[in-house]
C-alpha positions in Angstrom: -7.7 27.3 -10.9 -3.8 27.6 -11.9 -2.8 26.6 -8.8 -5.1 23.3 -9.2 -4.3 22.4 -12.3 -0.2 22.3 -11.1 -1.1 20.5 -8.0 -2.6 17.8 -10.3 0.3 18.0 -12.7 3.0 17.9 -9.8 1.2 14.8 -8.5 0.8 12.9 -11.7 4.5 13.3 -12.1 5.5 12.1 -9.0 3.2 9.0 -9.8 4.9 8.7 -13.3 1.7 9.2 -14.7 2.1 12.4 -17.3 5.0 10.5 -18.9 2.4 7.2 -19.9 0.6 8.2 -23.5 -2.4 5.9 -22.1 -2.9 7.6 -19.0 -2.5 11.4 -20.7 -5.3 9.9 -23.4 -7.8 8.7 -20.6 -11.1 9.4 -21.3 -13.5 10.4 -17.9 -15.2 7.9 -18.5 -13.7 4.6 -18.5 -15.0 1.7 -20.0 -13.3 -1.6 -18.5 -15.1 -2.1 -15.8 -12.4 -1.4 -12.9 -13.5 -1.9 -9.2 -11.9 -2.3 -6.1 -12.8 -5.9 -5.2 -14.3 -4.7 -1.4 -16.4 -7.7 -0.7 -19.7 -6.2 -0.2 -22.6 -7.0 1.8 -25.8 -7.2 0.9 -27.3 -4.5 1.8 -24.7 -2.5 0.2 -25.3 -4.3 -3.2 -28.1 -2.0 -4.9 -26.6 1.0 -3.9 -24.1 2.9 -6.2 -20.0 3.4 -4.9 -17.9 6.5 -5.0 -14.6 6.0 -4.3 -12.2 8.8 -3.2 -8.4 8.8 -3.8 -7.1 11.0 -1.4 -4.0 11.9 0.6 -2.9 13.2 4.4 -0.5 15.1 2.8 -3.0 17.0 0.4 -4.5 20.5 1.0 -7.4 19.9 -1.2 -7.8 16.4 -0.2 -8.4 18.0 3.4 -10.8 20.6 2.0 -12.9 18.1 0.5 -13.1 15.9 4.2 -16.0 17.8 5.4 -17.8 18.1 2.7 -17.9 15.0 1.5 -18.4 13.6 4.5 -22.0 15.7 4.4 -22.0 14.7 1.1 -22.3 10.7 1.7 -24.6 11.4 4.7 -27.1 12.6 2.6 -26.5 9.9 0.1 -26.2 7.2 2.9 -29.4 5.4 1.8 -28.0 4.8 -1.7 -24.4 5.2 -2.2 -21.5 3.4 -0.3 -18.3 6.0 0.2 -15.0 4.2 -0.1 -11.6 6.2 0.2 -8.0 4.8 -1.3 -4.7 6.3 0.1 -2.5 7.9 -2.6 0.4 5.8 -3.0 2.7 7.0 -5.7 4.9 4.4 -6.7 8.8 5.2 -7.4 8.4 8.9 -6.0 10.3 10.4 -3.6 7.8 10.1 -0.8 6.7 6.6 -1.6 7.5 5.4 1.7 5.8 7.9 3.4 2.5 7.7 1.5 3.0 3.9 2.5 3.3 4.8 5.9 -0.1 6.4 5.9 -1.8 3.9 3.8 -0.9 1.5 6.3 -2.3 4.1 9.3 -5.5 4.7 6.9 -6.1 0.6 6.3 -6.0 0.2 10.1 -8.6 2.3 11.4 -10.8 1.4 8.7 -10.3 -2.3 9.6 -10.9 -0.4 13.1 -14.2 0.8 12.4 -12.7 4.1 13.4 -11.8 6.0 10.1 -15.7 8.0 10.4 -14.5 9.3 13.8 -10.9 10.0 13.3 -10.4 10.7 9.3 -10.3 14.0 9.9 -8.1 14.3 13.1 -5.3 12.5 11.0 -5.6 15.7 8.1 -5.4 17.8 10.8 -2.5 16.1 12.9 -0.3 15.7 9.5 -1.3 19.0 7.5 -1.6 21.4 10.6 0.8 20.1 13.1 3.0 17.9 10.8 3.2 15.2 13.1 4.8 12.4 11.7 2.3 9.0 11.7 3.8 7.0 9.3 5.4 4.3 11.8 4.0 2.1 14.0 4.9 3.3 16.8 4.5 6.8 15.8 0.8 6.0 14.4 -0.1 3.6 17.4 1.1 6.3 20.1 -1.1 8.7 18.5 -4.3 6.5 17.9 -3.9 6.1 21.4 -4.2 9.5 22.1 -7.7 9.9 20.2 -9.1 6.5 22.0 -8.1 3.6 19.9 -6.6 0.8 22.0 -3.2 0.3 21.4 -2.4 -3.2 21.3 -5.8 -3.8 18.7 -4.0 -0.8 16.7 -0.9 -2.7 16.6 -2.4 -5.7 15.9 -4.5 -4.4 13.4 -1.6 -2.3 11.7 0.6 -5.5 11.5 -1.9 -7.7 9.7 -1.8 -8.9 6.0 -4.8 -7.9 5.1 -3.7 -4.3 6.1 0.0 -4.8 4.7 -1.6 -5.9 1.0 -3.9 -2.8 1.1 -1.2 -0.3 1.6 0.7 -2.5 -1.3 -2.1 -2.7 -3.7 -3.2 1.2 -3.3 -0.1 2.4 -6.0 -1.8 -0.2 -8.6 -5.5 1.1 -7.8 -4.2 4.9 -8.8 -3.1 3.2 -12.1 -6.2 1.2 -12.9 -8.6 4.0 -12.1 -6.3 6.6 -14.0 -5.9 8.8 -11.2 -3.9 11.9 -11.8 -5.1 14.6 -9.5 -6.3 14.7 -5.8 -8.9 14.7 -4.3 -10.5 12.3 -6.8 -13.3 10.6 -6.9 -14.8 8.0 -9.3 -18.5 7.0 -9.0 -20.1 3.2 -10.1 -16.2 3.1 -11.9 -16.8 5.0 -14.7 -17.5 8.7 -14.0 -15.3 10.7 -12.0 -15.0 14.4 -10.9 -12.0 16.5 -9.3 -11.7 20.0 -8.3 -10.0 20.8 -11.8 -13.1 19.1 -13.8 -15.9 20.2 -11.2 -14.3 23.9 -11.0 -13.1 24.0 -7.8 -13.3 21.4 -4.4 -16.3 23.3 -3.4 -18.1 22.5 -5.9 -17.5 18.7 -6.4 -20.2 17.5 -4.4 -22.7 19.1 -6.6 -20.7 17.2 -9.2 -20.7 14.2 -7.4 -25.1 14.7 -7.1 -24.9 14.9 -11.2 -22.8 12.2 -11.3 -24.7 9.5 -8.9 -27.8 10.4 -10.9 -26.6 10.2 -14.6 -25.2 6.5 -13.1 
């Protein structure tokens, strides 16, 4: 739990957070309101969202990848999973988080971020390959399948650029200051310091999508 509760400190840090009185006072449970603006269809608009800050970089982030992915297959008929990149803004590996916000944004604009999300923890964590250019990113997307010249496209586009610019301001609004974390119907939120551990956040995440 030691070792948990300096990861989060280490990263909150790095994002400037720890030194913001508002953002050491935030409360769990938020009452402003914040979402992420995804325009949603239909069908997705009765069910409840959990959103998951993450990062490639992150052991705990790529603990949680399996399990949660069980986690929002069971809850598939009622909740809608949505992940955000970590993007620190102003620390040392800003541009590198960028870099892999901007791989993240393209296979999801892909369609491909169900097959290959956890292929990129493993490819950065366990082989430290280095994906955060394009053509660093688009040579190994190509390797796992994905068409190069769409992945190029796709990484080059504004609506992926903006995403990977916007993420640093969505770990601000949702008061983010540990990882893996993840905020359901934006207001209640677990993490593996709050839920005791990663293994046991999606049994946090089940008391959480119910009390919402």
């Amino acid at each position: 739990m030691k070792s948990l509760l300096r990861t989060a400190a280490v990263l909150a840090l790095a994002g400037g957070l720890l030194s913001s009185p508002a953002a050491a006072a935030a409360p769990d449970v938020p009452h402003d309101g914040m979402h992420l603006g995804h325009p949603r269809p239909v069908r997705e608009a009765a069910k409840r969202e959990a959103v998951e800050f993450f990062s490639y970089d992150c052991y705990h982030s790529q603990q949680l990848e399996l399990p949660l992915e069980r986690w929002a297959e069971r809850h598939r008929g009622d909740v809608v999973l949505r992940r955000v990149p970590a993007v620190w803004a102003g620390s040392p590996d800003e541009q590198v988080q960028l870099g892999h916000a901007r791989l993240y944004y393209t296979l999801e604009r892909l369609g491909q971020v169900d097959r290959l999300q956890a292929e990129v923890f493993r490819s950065v964590r366990e082989q430290h390959a280095d994906l955060t250019s394009e053509d660093r990113a688009a040579d190994w997307a190509q390797l796992h399948g994905v068409d190069a010249a769409g992945f190029r496209e796709a990484y080059r586009s504004a609506e992926v650029q903006r995403a990977a610019q916007d993420a640093s301001g969505l770990l601000i609004r949702y008061r983010v200051d540990e990882l893996p974390t993840v905020v359901v119907q934006d207001r209640y939120r677990t993490a593996p310091s709050k839920a005791g551990g990663v293994e046991q956040m999606p049994a946090e995440l089940d008391r959480l999508v119910e009390q919402s």
